[in-house]
Every structure is written in C-alpha cells, then in structure tokens.
OpenMM code with the backbone's topology and positions (N, CA, C; nanometers):
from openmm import Vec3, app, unit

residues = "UNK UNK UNK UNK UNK UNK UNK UNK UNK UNK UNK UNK UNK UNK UNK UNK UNK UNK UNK UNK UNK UNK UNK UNK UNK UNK UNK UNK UNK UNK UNK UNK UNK UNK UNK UNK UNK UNK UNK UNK UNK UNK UNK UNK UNK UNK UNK UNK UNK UNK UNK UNK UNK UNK UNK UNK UNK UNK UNK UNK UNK UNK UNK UNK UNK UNK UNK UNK UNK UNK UNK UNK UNK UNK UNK UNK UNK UNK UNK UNK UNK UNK UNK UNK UNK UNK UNK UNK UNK UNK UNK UNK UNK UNK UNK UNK UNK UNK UNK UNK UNK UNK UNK UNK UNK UNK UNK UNK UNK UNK UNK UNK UNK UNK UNK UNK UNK UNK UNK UNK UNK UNK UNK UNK UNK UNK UNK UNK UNK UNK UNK UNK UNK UNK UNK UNK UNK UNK UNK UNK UNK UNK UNK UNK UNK UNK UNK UNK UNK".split()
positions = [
    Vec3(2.1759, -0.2749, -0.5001),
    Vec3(2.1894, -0.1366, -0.5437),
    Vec3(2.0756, -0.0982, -0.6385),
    Vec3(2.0755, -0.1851, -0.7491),
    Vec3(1.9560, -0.1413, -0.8514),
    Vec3(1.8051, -0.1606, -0.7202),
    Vec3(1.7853, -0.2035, -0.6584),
    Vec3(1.6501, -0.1967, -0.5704),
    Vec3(1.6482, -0.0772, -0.5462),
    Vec3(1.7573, -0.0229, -0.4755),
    Vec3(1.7787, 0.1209, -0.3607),
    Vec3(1.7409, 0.2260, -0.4278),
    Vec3(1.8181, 0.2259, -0.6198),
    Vec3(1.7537, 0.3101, -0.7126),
    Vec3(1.6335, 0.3352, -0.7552),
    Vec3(1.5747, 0.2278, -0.7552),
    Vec3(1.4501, 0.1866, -0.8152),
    Vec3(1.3516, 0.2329, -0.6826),
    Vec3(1.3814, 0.2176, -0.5371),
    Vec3(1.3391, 0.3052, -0.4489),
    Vec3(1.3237, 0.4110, -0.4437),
    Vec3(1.4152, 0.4774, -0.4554),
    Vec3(1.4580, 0.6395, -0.4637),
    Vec3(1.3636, 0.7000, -0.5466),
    Vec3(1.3963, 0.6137, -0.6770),
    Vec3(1.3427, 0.7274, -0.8073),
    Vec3(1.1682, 0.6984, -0.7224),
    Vec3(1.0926, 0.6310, -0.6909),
    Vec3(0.9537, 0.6093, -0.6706),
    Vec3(0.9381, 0.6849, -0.5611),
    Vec3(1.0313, 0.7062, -0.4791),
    Vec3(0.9804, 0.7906, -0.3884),
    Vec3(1.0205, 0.9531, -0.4248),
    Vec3(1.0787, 0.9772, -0.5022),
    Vec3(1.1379, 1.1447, -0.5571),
    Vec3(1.0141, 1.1414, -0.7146),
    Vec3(0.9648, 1.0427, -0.7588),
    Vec3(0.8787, 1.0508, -0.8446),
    Vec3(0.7096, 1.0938, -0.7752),
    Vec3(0.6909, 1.0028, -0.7173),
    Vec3(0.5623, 1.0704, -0.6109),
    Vec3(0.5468, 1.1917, -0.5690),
    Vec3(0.6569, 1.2065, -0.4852),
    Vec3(0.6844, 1.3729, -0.3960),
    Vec3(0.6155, 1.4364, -0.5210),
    Vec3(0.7090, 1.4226, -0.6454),
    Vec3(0.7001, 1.6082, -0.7463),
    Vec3(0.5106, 1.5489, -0.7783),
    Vec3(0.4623, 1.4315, -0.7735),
    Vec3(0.3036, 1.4541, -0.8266),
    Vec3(0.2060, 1.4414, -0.7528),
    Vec3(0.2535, 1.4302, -0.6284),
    Vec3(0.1264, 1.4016, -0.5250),
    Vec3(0.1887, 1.4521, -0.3707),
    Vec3(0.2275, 1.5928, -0.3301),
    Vec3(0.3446, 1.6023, -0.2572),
    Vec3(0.2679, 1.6018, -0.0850),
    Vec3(0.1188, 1.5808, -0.0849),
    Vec3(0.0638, 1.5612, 0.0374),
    Vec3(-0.0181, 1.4720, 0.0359),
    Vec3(0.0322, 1.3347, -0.0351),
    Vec3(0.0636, 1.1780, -0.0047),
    Vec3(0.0460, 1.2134, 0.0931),
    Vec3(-0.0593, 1.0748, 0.1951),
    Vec3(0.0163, 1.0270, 0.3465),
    Vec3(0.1373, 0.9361, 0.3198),
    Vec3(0.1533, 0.9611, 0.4235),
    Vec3(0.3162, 0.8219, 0.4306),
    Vec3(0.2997, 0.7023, 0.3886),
    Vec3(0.1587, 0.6504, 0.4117),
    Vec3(0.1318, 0.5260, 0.4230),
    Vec3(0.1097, 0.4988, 0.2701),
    Vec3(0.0601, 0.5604, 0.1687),
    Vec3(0.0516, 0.5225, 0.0343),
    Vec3(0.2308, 0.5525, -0.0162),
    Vec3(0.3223, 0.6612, -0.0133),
    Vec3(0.4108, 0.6320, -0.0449),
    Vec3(0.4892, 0.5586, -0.0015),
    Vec3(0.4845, 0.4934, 0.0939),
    Vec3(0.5731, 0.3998, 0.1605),
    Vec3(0.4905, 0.2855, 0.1035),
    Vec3(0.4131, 0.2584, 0.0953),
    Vec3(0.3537, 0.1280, 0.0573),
    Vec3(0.3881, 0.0693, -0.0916),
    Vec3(0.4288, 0.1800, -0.1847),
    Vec3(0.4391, 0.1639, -0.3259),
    Vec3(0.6222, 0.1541, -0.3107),
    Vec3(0.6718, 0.2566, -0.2559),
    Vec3(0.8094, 0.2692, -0.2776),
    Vec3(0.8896, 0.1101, -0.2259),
    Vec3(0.8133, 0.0328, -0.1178),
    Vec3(0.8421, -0.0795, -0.0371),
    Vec3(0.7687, -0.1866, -0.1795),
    Vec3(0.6802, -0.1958, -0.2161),
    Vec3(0.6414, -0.2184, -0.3225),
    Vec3(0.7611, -0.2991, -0.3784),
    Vec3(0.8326, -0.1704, -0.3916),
    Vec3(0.9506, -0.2157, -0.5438),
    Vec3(1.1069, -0.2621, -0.4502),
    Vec3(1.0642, -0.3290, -0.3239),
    Vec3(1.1808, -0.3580, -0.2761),
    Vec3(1.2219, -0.4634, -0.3249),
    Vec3(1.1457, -0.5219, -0.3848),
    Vec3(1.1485, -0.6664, -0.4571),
    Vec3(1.1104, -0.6582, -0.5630),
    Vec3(1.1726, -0.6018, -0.6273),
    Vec3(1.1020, -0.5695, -0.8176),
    Vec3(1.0667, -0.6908, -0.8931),
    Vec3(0.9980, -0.6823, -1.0028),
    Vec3(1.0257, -0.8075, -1.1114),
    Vec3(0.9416, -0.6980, -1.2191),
    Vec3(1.0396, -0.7232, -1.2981),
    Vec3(1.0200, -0.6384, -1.4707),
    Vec3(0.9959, -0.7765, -1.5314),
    Vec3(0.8420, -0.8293, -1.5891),
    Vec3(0.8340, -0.9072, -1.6551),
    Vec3(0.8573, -0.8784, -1.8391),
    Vec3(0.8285, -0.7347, -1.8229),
    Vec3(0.8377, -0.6768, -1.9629),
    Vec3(0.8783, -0.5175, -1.9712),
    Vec3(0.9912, -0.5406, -2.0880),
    Vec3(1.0627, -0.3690, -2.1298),
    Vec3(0.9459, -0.2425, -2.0798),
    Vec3(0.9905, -0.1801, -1.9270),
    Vec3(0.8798, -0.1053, -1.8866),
    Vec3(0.8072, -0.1091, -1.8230),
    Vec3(0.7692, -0.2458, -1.7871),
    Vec3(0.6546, -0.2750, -1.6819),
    Vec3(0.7849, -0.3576, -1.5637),
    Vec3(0.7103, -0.2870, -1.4292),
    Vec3(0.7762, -0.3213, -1.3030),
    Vec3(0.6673, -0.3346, -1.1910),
    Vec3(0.6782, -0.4692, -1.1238),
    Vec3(0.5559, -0.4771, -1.0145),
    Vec3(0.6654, -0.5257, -0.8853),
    Vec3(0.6102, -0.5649, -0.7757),
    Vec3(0.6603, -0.5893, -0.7031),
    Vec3(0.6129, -0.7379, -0.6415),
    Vec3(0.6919, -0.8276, -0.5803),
    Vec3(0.6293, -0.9454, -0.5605),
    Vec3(0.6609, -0.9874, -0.3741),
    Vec3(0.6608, -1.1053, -0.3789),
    Vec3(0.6919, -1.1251, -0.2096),
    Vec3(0.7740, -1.0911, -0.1526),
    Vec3(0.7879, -0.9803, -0.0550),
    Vec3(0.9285, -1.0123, 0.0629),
    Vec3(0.9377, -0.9962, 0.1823),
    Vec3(1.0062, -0.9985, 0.2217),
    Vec3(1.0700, -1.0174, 0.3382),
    Vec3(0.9736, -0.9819, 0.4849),
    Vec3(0.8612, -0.8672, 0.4014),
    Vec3(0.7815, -0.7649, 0.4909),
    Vec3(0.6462, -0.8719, 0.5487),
    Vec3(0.6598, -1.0062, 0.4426),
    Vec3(0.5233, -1.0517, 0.5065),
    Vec3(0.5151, -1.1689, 0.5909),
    Vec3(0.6527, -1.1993, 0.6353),
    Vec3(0.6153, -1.2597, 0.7957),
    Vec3(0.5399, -1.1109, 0.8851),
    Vec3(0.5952, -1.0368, 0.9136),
    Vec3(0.5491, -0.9693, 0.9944),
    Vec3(0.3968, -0.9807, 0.9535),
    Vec3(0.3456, -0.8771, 0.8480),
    Vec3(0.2172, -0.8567, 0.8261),
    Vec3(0.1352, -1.0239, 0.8496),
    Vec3(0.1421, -1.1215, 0.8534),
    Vec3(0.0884, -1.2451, 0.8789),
    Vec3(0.1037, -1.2374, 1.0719),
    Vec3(0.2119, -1.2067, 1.1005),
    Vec3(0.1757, -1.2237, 1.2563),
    Vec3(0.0851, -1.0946, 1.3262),
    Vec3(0.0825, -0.9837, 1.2792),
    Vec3(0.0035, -0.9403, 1.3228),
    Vec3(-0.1197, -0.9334, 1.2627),
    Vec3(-0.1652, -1.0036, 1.1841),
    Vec3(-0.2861, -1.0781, 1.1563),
    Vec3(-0.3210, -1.1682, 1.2285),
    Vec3(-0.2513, -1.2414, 1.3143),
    Vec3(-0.2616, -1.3464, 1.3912),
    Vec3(-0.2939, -1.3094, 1.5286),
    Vec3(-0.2402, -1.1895, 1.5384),
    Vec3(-0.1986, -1.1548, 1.7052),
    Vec3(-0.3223, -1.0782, 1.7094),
    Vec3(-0.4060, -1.1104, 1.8632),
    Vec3(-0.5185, -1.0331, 1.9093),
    Vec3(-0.4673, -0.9141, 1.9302),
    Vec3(-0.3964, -0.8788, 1.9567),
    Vec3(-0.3298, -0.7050, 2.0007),
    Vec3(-0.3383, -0.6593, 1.8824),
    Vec3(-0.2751, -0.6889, 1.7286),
    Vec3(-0.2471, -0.6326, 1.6137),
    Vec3(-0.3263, -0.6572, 1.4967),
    Vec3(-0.4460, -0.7355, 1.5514),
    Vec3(-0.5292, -0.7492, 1.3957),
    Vec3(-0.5787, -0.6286, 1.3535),
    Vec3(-0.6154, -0.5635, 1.4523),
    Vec3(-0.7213, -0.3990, 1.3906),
    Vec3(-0.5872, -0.3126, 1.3287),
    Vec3(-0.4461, -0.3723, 1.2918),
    Vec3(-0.3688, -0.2587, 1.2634),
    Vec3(-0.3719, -0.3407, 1.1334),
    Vec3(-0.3807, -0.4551, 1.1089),
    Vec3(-0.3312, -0.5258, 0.9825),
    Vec3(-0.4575, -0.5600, 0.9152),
    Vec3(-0.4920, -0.4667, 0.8543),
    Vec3(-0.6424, -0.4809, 0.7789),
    Vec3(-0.6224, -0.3643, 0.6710),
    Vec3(-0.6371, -0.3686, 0.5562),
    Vec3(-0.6480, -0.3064, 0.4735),
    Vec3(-0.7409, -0.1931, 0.4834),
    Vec3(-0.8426, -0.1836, 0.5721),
    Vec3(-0.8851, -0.0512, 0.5671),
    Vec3(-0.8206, 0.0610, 0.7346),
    Vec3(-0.7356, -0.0527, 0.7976),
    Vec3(-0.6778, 0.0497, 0.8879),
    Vec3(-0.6078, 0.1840, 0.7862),
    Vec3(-0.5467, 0.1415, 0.6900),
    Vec3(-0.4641, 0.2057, 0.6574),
    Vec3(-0.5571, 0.4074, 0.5997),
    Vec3(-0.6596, 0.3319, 0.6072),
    Vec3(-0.7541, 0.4887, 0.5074),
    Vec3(-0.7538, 0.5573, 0.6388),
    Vec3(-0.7040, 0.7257, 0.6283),
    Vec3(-0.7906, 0.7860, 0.7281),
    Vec3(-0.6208, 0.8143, 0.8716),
    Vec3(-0.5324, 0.6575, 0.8506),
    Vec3(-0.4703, 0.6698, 0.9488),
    Vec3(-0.3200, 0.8028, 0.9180),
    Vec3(-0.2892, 0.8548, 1.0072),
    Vec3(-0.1969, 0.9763, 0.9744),
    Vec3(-0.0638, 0.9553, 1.0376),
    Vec3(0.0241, 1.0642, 0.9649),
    Vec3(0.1814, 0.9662, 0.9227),
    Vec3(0.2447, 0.9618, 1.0549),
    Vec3(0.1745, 1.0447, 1.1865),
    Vec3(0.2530, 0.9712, 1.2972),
    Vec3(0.2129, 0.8704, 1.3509),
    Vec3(0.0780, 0.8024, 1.3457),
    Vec3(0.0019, 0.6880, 1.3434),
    Vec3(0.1410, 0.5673, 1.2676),
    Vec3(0.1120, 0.5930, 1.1363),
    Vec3(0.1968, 0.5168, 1.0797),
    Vec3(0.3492, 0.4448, 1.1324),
    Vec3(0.4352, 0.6022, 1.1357),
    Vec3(0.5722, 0.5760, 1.2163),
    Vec3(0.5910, 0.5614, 1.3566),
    Vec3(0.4460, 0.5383, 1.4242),
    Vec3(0.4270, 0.4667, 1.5917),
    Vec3(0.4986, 0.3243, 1.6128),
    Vec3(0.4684, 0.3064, 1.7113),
    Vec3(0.5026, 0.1742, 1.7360),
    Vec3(0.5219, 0.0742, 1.6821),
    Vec3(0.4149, 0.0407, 1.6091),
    Vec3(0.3798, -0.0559, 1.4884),
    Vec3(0.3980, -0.0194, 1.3361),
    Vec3(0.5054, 0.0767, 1.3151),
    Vec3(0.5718, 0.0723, 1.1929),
    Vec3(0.5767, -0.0139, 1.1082),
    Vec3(0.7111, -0.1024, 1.1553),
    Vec3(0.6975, -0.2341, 1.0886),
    Vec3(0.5727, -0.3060, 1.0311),
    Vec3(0.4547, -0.3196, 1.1427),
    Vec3(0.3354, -0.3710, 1.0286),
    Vec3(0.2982, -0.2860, 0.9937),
    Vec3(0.2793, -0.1209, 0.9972),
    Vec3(0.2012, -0.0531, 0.9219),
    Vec3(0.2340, -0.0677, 0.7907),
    Vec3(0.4202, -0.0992, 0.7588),
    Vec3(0.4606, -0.0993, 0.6731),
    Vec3(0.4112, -0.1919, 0.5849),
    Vec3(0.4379, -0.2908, 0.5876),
    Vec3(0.3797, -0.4721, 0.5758),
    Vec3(0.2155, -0.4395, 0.5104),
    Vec3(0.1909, -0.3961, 0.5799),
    Vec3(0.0169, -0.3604, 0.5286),
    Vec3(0.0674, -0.2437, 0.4512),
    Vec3(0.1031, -0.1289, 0.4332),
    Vec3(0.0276, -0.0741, 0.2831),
    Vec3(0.1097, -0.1393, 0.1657),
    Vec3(0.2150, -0.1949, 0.2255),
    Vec3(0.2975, -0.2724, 0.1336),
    Vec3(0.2116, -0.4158, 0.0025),
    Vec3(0.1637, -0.4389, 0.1336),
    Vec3(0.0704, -0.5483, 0.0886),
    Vec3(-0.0649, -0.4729, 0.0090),
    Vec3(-0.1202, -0.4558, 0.0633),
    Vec3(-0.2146, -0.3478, 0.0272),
    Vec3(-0.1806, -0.2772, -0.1498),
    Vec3(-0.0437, -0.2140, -0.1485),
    Vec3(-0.0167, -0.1991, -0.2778),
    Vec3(0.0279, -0.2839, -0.3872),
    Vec3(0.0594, -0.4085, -0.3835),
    Vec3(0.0693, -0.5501, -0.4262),
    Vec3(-0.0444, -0.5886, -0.4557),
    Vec3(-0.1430, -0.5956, -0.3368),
    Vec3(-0.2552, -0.6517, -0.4089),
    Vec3(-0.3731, -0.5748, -0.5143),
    Vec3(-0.3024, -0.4344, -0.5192),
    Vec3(-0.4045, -0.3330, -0.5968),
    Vec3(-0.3238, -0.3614, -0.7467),
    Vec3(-0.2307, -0.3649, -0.7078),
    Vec3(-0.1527, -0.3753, -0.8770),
    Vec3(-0.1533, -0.5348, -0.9118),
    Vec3(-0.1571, -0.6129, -0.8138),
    Vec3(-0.1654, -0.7219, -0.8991),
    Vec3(-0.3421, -0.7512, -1.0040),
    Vec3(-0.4582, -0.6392, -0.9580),
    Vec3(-0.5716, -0.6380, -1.0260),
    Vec3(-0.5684, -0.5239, -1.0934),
    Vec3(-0.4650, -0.4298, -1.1089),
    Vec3(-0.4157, -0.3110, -1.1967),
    Vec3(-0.4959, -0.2365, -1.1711),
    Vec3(-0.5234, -0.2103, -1.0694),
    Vec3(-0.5949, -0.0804, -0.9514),
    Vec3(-0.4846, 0.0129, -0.8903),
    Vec3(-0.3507, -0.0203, -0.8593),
    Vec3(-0.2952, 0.0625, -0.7816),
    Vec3(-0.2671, 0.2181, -0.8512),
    Vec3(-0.2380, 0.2238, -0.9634),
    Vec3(-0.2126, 0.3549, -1.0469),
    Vec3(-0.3218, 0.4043, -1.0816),
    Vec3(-0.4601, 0.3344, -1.1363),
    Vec3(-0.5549, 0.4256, -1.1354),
    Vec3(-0.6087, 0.4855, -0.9662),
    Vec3(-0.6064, 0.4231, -0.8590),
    Vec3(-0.6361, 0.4701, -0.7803),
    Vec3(-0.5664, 0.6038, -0.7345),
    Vec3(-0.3857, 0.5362, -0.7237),
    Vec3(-0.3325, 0.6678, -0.6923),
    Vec3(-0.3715, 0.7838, -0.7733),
    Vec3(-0.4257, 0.7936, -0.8730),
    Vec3(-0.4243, 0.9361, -0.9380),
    Vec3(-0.5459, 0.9238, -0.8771),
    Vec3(-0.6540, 0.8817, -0.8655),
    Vec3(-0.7773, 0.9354, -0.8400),
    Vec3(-0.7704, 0.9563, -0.6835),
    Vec3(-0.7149, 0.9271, -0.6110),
    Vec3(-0.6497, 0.9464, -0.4475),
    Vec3(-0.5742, 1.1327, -0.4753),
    Vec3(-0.5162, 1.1568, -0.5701),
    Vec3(-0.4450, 1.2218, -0.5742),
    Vec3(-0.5281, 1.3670, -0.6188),
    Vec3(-0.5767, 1.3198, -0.7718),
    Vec3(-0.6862, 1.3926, -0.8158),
    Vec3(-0.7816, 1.4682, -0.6999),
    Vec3(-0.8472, 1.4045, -0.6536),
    Vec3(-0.9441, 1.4308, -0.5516),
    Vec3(-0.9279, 1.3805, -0.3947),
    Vec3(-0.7874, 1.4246, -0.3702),
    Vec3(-0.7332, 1.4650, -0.2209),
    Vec3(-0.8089, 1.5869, -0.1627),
    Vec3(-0.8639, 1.7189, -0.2073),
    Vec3(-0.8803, 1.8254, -0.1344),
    Vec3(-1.0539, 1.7626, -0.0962),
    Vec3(-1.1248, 1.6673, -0.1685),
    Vec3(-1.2437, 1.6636, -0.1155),
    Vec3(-1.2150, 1.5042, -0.0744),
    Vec3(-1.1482, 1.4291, -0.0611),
    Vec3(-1.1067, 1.2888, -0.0119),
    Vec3(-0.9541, 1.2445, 0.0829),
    Vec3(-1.0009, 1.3457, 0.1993),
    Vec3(-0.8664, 1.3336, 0.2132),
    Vec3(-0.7935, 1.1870, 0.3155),
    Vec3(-0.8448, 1.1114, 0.2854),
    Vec3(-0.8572, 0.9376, 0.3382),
    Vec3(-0.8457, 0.8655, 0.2477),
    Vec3(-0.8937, 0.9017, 0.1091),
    Vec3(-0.8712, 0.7996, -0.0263),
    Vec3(-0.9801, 0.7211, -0.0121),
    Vec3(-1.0510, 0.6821, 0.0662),
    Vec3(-1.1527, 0.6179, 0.0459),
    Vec3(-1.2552, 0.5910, -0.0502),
    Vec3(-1.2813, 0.7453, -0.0898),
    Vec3(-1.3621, 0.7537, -0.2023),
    Vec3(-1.3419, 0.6693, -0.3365),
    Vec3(-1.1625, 0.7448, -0.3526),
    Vec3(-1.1053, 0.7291, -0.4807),
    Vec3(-1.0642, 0.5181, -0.4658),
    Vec3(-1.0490, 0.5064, -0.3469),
    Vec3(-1.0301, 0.3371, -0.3243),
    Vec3(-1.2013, 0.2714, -0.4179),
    Vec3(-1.2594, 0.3105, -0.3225),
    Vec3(-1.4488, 0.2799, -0.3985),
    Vec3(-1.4407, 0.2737, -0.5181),
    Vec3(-1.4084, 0.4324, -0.6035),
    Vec3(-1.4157, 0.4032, -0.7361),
    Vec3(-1.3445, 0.3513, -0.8315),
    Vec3(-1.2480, 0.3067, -0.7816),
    Vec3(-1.1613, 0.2291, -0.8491),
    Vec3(-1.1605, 0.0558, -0.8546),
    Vec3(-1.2165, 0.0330, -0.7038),
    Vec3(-1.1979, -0.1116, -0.6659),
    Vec3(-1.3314, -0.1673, -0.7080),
    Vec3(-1.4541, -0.0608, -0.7064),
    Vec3(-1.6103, -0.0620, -0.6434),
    Vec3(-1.6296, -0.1499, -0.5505),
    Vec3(-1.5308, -0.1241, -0.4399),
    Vec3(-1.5507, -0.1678, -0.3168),
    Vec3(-1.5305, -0.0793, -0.1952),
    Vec3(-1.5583, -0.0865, -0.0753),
    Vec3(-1.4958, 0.0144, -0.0130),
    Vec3(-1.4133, -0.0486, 0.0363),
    Vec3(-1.2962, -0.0007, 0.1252),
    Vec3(-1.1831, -0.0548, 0.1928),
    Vec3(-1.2284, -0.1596, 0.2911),
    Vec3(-1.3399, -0.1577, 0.3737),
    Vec3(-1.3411, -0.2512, 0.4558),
    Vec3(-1.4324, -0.3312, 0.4062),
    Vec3(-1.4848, -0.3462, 0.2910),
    Vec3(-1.5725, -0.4364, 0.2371),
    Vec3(-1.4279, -0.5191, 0.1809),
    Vec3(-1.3211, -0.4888, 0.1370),
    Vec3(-1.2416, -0.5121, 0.0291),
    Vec3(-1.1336, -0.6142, 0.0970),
    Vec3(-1.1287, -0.5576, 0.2412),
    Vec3(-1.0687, -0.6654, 0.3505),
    Vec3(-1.0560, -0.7926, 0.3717),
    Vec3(-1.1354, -0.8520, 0.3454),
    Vec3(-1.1600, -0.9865, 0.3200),
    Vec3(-1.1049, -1.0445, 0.2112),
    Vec3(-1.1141, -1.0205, 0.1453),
    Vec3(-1.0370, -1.0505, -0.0013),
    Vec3(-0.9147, -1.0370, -0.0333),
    Vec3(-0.8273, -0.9289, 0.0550),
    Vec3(-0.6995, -0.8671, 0.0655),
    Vec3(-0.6363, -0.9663, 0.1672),
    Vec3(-0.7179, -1.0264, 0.2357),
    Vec3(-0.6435, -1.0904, 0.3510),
    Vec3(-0.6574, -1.2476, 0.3503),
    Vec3(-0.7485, -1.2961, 0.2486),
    Vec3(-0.7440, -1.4281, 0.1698),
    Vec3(-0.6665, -1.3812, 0.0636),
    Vec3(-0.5879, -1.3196, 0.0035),
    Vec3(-0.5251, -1.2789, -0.0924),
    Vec3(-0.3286, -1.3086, 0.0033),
    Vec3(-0.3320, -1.2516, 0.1045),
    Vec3(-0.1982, -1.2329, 0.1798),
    Vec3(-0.2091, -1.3865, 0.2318),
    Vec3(-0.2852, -1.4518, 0.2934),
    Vec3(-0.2871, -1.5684, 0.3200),
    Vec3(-0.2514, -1.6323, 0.2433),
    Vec3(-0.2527, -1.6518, 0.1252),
    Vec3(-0.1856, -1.7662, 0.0044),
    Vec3(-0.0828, -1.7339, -0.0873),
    Vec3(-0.0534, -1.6423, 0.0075),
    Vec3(0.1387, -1.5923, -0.0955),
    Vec3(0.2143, -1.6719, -0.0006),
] * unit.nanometer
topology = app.Topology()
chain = topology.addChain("A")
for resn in residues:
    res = topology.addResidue(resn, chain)
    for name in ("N", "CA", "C"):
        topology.addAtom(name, app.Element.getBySymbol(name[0]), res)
C-alpha cells in the first residue's frame, strides 16, 4: 500500500509541474519508486525490481536490443512507448531513472527537460547538460551499470 501511495503522489506531483512529460520520463520515475528505500528523513530513491529481468532479456535478444538502450528512450512518443514492447519500454526508462539518480542527475535533469521542453522537445539537450554526455554516448555506461545489479 505505502508503494501504491508513494506512486500516486509522483505521478499527480509531475502532472501539476511538467504536464507535457512524455510517458516515458513519468513512468520511468513513478516505476522508480516501486521499490522505494528512504535511507534518510526525506530522501527516497528507488533500487532493484522486479522490472529488470525483462530489461536484461531484451538486451540480450537480437529483436529487442535497439528498444533497450538508453537513448531509445529520447525522441520516442507515448504510443511508441505503450506498443508492444511496453513492458521493456518500461524496464528501460525505469532503469534509465535509477541510474540518473543514483549519480544525482535525475532531478536536475528533469527540471532542465522540463525548463526547456518548448526548444528540446526529446530532452536530449537537457540529458547533455546535465550528464555532459549525450544519450547515446551515455549508453554504454548505463548498460555496464544494469549489467551488475
């Protein structure tokens, strides 16, 4: 129950500050906290679950690697997302937002994703200046990163 809350409020907290989010960043943060851990009064990250067998097999699978890459996710749009491959789309921004907060990138990015949506509307930019990487430079690292959880 406390997860489902802790869902809710992240996804009714986003909507009111960023309300043309793609799917794929709010779903990636809100899935985020399906697995909470509050190490300290206030601070809440999210850690391993359930989502990353999948995201590992379609890393594996020749049909599904170009979906499970951290820079599929820039650029792709929310019926893209809720296609076929849901489930890993999910898995990937999921992951994707895990590994930005575990280097305490994910909140400065989202505002700068958010900030400068009308001239970035892929996040790419705001990914660059936050990571100083671009998304598919950043791939590699995200996916030796998912490999050893």
């Amino acid at each position: 129950m406390r997860v489902q809350l802790i869902q809710a409020a992240t996804h009714r907290g986003r909507a009111s500050t960023f309300p043309r989010a793609p799917t794929w960043i709010n779903e990636g943060i809100a899935s985020l906290f399906e697995a909470p851990v509050m190490p300290t009064k206030g601070a809440i990250h999210g850690m391993k679950n359930w989502r990353l067998p999948r995201l590992l097999a379609g890393m594996r699978s020749l049909d599904e690697k170009d979906d499970a890459r951290l820079d599929a996710l820039f650029g792709m749009s929310d019926d893209v997302f809720r296609g076929a491959r849901e489930k890993l789309h999910y898995a990937t921004a999921r992951y994707v937002c895990q590994w930005l907060d575990a280097r305490g990138w994910l909140w400065p990015f989202y505002h700068a994703y958010r900030d400068g949506f009308d001239a970035d509307k892929t996040g790419e930019k705001a990914f660059e200046h936050t990571t100083g990487m671009t998304p598919s430079a950043a791939n590699n690292a995200w996916t030796t990163w998912v490999k050893t959880l």
